[in-house]
N, C-alpha and C positions, 0 to 999 in steps of 0.2 A: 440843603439840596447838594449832593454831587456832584460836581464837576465833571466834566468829560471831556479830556486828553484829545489833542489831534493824533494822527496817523503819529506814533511813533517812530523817529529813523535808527533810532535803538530800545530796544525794549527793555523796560524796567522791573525785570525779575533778578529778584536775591536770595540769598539765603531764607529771609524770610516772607518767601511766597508761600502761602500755602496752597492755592490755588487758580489757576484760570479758566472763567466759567463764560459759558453763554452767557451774550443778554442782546434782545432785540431791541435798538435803539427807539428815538422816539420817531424819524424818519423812518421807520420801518427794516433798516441798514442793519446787520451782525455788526455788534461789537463784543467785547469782554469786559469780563469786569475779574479783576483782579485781587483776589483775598489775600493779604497779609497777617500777619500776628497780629497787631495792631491799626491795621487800616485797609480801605480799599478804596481802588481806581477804577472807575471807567475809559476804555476807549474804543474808538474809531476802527478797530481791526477784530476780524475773526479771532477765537483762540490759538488757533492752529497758524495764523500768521503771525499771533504773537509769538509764537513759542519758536517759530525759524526766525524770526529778528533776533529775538535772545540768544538762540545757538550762533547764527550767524556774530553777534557781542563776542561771544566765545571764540569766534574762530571754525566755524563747520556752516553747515545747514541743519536743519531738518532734515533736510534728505541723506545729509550724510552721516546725519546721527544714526539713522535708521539704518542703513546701509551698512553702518557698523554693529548694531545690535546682530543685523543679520550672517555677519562674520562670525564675530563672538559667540552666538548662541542658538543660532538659526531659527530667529523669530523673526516672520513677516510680515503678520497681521497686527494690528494694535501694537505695536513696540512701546515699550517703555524705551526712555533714552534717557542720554546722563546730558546737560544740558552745559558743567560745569565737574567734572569729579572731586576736585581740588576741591570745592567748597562743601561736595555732599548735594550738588540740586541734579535729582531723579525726580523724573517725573512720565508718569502714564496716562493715556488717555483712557475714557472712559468707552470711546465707540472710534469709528474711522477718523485718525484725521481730516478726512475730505470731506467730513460733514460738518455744515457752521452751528454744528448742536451739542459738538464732542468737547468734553470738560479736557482738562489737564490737572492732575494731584500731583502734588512733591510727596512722596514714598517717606522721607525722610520727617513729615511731620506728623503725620499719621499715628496715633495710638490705639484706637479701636476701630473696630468695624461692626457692625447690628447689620441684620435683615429687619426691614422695614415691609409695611403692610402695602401691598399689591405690585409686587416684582421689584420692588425698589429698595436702596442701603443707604442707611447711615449713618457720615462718617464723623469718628469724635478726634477732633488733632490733640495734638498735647495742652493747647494753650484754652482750651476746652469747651472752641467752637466748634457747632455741629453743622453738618450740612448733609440735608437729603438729596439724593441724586436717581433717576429714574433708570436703575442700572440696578437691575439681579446679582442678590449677595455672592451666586456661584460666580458672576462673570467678574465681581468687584474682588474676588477673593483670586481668581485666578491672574489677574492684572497686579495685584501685588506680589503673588507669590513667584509672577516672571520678571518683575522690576528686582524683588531679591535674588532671586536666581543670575539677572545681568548684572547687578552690581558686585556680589561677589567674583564672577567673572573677572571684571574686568577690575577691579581692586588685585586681584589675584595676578596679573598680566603688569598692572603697575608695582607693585612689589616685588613681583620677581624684577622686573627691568632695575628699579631701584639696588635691587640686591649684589646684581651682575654690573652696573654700569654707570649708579649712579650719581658716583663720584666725578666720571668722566663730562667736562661740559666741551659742547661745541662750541671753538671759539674761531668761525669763514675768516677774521679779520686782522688776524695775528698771522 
């Protein structure tokens, strides 16, 4: 049996997340359940709370992840966001974040996509676990292809800065 995690005060996403999914606790409460390469967690918080504790780990929000997609690229709706860029963890939602029903994928571990029978896709990661998701291949397909769209963006933004400056470090204390 699984275990299930208190409220986290930092959330436990890495490089190898591949997912955070709904799941309706046994009290009736949202939680997530968290897919790895290798393992998965339950906990105590919606997806979407998990994934602003994570940013917030990073140094942002959620909201300012999004806030920044919407600079970058001028996506509103469903944003993908970069949670961590340094490491490579993007991740999209499957439906509004403000629903306790919206999954979260990492872009980055993804290898395939199918259309699944009755409006629904599924997805094969590299490590060549499958997971069906009640989400139309056009809307699955358009969530990755704007999570690639924002990552080169913004890969593109750190490269240049890199190129111009990034020898230069700020040092307040000298």
């Amino acid at each position: 049996m699984q275990q299930i995690e208190q409220n986290p005060t930092m959330a436990e996403l890495t490089p190898l997340t591949m997912a955070v999914l709904p799941k309706l606790l046994e009290n009736g409460q949202p939680g997530c359940e968290v897919i790895e390469t290798e393992d998965s967690f339950t906990f105590r918080t919606p997806p979407s709370r998990f994934i602003d504790l994570a940013c917030k780990f990073y140094g942002s929000s959620l909201k300012g992840r999004q806030a920044g997609v919407k600079d970058i690229c001028g996506i509103t709706h469903k944003a993908p966001i970069s949670i961590d860029p340094v490491s490579g963890m993007y991740f999209f939602p499957t439906s509004s974040p403000l629903s306790h029903a919206c999954s979260w994928i990492s872009h980055s571990h993804i290898k395939r996509i199918e259309a699944a029978p009755h409006q629904r896709t599924t997805l094969i990661f590299k490590n060549g676990y499958t997971l069906t998701l009640d989400v139309s291949y056009g809307s699955m397909m358009n969530q990755v292809q704007r999570t690639a769209q924002y990552r080169f963006l913004l890969d593109k933004r750190i490269r240049h800065l890199w190129k111009y400056g990034g020898d230069q470090i700020a040092e307040p204390f000298v």
